[in-house]
Structures are given as C-alpha cells and as structure tokens.
N, C-alpha and C positions, 0 to 999 in steps of 0.2 A: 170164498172159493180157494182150496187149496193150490197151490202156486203148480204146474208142470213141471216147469225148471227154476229153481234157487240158487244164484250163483252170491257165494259171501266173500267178500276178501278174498278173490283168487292173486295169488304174486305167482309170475313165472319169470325165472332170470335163465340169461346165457351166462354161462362160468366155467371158462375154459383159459391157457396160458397165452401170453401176447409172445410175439417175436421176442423177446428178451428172454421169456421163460418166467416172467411175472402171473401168478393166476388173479384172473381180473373178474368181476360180476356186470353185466348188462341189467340190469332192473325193468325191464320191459313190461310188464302188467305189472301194477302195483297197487293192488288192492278196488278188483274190477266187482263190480254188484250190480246184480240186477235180476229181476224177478219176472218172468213169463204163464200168464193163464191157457190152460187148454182154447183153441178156439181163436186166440188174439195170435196178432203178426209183429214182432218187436224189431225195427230195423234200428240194429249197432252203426252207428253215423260218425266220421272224422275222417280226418286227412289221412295222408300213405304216412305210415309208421307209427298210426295212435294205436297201434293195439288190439285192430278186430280179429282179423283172420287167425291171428294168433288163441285169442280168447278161445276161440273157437275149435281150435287143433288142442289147446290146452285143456279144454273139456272132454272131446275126445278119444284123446290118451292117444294123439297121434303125434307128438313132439319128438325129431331128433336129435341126439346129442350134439353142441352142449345145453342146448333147453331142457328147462325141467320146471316142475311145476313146485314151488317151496313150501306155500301154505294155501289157504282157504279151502272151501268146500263148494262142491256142486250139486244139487239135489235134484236128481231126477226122477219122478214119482214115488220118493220117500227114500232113494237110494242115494249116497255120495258117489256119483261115478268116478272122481277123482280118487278115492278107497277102495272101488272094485278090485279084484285080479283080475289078473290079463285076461282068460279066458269068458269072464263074465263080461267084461266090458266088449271082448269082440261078438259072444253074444246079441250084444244091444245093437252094433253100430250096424246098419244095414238093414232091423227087423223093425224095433222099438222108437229107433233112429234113422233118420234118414240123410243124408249130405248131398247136395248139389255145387258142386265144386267151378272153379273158373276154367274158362279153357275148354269148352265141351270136345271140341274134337280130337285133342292130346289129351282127356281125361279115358278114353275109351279106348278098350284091349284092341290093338289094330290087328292083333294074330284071331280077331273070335268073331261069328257073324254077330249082329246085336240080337239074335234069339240065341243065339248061345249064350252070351251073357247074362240075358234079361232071365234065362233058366237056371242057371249056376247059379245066380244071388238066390232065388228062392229057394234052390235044395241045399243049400250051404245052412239055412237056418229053420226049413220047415220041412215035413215029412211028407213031398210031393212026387208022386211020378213024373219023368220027362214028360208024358202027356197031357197032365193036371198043370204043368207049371209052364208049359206051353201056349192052353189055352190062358191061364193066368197073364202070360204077358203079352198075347193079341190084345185080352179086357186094358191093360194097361195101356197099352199103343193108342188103343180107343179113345182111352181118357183123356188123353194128353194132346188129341188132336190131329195124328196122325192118319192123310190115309192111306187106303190099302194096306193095312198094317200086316196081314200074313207075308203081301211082298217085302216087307220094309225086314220081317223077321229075317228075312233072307243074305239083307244087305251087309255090307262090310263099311265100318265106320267111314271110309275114305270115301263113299259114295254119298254119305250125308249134306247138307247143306249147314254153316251152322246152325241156324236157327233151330232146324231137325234135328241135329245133335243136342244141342241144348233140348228137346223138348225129350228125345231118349232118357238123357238122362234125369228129370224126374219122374220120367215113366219109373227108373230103375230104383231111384228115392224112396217111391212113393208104392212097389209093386207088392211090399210086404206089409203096409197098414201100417206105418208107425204112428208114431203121438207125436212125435217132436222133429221137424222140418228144419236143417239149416242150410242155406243157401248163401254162398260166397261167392260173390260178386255174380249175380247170375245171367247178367247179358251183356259182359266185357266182350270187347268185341262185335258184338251181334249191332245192324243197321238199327237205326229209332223209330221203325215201324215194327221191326220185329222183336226189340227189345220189350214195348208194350204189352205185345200180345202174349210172350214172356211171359212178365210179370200180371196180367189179367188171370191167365193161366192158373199160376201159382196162388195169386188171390181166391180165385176161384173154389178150386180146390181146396185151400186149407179150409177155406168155409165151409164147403157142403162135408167135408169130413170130420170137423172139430180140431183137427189139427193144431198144434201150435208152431210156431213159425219165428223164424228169427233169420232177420236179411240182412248180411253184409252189406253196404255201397258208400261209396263214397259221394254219393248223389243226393243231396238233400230232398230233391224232385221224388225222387222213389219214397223215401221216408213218408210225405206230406201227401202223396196221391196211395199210396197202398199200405201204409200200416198204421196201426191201433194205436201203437206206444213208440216212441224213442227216446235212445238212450246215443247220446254224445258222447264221444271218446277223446282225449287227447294225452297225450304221453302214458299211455297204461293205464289212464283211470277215465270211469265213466265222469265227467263233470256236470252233468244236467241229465233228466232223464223221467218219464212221463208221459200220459198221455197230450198226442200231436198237437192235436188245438189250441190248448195253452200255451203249449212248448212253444210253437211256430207265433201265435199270438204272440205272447212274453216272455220270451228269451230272459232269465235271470243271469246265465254267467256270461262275462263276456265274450269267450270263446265263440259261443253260440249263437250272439247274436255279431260278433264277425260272421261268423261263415253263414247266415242268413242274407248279412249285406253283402257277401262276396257274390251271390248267385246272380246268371246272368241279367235276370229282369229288374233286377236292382243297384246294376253297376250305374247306372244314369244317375243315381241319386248320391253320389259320390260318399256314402257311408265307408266306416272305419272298417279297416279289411284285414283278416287275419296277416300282421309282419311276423318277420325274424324266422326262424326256425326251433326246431322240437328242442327240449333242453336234451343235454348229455347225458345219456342210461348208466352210461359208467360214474358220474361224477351229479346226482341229480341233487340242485338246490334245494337249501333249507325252506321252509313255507309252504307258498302254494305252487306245482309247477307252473304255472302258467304266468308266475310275477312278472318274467322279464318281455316278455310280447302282452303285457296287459297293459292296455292306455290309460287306465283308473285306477292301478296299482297303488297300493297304501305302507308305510314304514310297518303296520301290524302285518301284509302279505311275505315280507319279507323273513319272520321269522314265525310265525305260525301257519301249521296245515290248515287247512278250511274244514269245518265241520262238512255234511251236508245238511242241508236246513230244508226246510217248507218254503217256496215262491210260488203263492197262485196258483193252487193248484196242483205244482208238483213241485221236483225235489231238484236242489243243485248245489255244486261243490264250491262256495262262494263266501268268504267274510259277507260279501252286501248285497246280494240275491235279494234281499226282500223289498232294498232300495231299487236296485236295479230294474224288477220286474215293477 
C-alpha cells in the first residue's frame, strides 16, 4: 500500500546571532523518517525537547524564524509539502489536513461564536453557502459527541469546558474530510476520564473514516492503548520505530526500553531509567546521540552514527538492536 505520508531525512535547524553577534545553528531534527498508511494511527513518542511538535510544524510550513527546514522531504499523497508554495500548502492545511493543536481553549478565536468558526474554515477552502456549512458543522458537532449542538453553535469559546473545547476542535480538524490527522498533545490538560474519552474519540474516528493519524504525547500509555505504529524520538531523530507489539514487547534501542521502564507500573522493578539530559543542538556529538546517557555504550558509539537496522520485527537506530531486542 502506498504510504499517506513519507517523511525522509527531514533536518530543521534555529540559526540566528547569540549576544556576541556570533551566528550559531541549533540542529534540532536531524534527519527524522517515518512512514504513515491511510487508515493506521502512528504516535511520535519522546521526552520534552526530542523533537515532535516540531516535526510536525516542520511539515506543515508553520515554522517561525529562526527555524527553518534545511533538507529532506515530505510526501503527502505523491506531493512534497515541504516543496509546495505557500499558497498550495495553505490549500492543504485545514481541507486535505487536518491539526488538533495543545491548549483547546487558547487554540480557539475568543472574538467568534464556535459556529462562526466551524463556518469560516469550510468556506475558506470549499464552495459552501453559510447555510450548507452551517448545517455541515451541526453534522460535525454530532460527531464528535456534542450535545445540543445548534446550542453549542451559539457559544463563545469561554463558555466551553475543556474537554468540549478539545472535542470543538476536531470537530473543526475533521469538518472538511481530510486524509491525514495530527494531533499535538491532545488532552494536555484535560482530567483522565476525559482525556480517554479524547482519545476513544479520535480512535474512533479515524477508523470508520480511513483516516491517517499521527499523535504527539509524551505518554507512552497513549502509544500502547491507541495506536498502530510507533515511532521514538530523541534529540531530533526517530531512534526505534514500528509497529506497537513488538516495539513495546522488545524494545531494541536503549532509549526505549529506558522510557518503557521509567513508566509508572514499572517503577517497582527498579529498571534502568532514562539519566542525564538531551545532548547540545548547538554542539551535537560525534556517533550516536544518545552515547553519553547510554548504559551499554561501546568505544565504536563514540565515533560512528548508527545505522537503522531490522530488530524483531521492526527498525531502530542502534550499533546492537539485534542483540539488544
């Protein structure tokens, strides 16, 4: 099956002047890959600062300065969106595309009722009457679980709850039929009753649609109860990546299987827990990034990058993945 989305070697760096008037590079994604099917839900997994949300702004052509995207490619249904023009790529982002962003309640126009908005996005990209894209976002309010959704058309963001907030906005993701779903962190915040129902939601959803899907969190729980595939992040690069099963089974890099044993239900078992901190974006070591918080680390990580290799299944950025898994 042809892939949805294609991401090859994306590098995005910050390169702007330090207080001295030195111009400096941040190396921030450094060569990020991963491949999404119609249908399938791939949650982007790491710690704060490995590199998701960004990936993800980076694909979208929402970076701004000093970010900027240096090389790779993005394929979205045969297209490079990272080669689009500006005006094709805002095309996509809203129709083709869909974004459910952090923060539901500061994501939304606090000047517009949410039927104003749920309206404005669809005539911004489709050739609907206010009355056609009216009923259009009652259908969506429906969807998503909302009731009395003509009332709710009425409401002003500030009157939401989050949870309701959050479920507005993939009403508003999802109200033009796209193909490809990203969601950034999408129940920061929200209680863990209502973060489930969230996430059931959005499950839901991309299934009976075909959708493809791609979850930010820093929550390995979420990866392992709602999505197909994962992919590991740390310092800008995917380091393991595949579907769950395996993954969560046999962690080949050790990254992964740190943050496996870091999670609560396994802190009793007193396993090796990700130390130290992200290496320097300004200054990143020769080898593998991950040499100096790697407890298995070898004289060859120190001066060679890691291939990614075949572990069991699926794939990781590891000199000894095959041992490891």
């Amino acid at each position: 099956m042809t892939a949805l989305l294609e991401v090859r070697d994306l590098h995005t760096h910050f390169i702007a002047y330090d207080l001295d008037n030195n111009l400096r590079t941040a190396r921030a994604l450094n060569g990020v890959s991963f491949s999404l099917q119609p249908g399938r839900i791939l949650g982007l997994v790491g710690e704060t600062g490995a590199g998701k949300s960004l990936t993800a702004l980076s694909l979208l052509g929402l970076l701004k300065p000093p970010a900027r995207v240096v090389a790779g490619q993005a394929l979205f249904e045969g297209r490079d969106l990272l080669a689009l023009p500006a005006e094709e790529l805002n095309a996509l982002r809203g129709a083709r595309i869909g974004l459910v962003v952090q923060s539901p309640k500061s994501s939304l126009d606090p000047l517009a009722r949410i039927g104003q908005q749920l309206v404005r996005l669809q005539r911004a990209h489709r050739q609907l009457s206010e009355a056609e894209a009216e009923t259009r976002a009652v259908e969506a309010l429906v969807s998503v679980g909302i009731p009395d959704p003509k009332r709710r058309l009425r409401a002003w963001p500030h009157e939401l709850s989050g949870g309701m907030a959050q479920r507005v906005l993939i009403a508003m993701a999802l109200v033009n039929e796209p193909s490809l779903l990203i969601a950034d962190e999408p129940t920061t915040g929200l209680d863990v009753t209502v973060q489930a129902q969230i996430l059931d939601l959005l499950r839901a959803l991309a299934l009976s649609r075909g959708i493809g899907a791609v979850i930010i969190t820093h929550d390995l729980g979420v990866v392992a109860h709602y999505c197909d595939e994962a992919a590991v992040m740390f310092a800008g690069q995917v380091v393991e990546s595949g579907p769950v099963a395996p993954l969560f089974a046999r962690p080949a890099h050790p990254y992964t299987q740190a943050l496996i044993a870091s999670t609560p239900e396994r802190l009793e078992l007193r396993a090796v827990r990700p130390q130290g901190s992200p290496p320097n974006l300004y200054a990143l070591p020769t080898g593998c990034l991950y040499r100096d918080r790697c407890p298995v680390a070898q004289p060859a990580c120190l001066v060679e990058p890691p291939d990614v290799v075949l572990a069991d299944g699926h794939v990781a950025r590891c000199h000894f993945a095959r041992d490891a898994a």
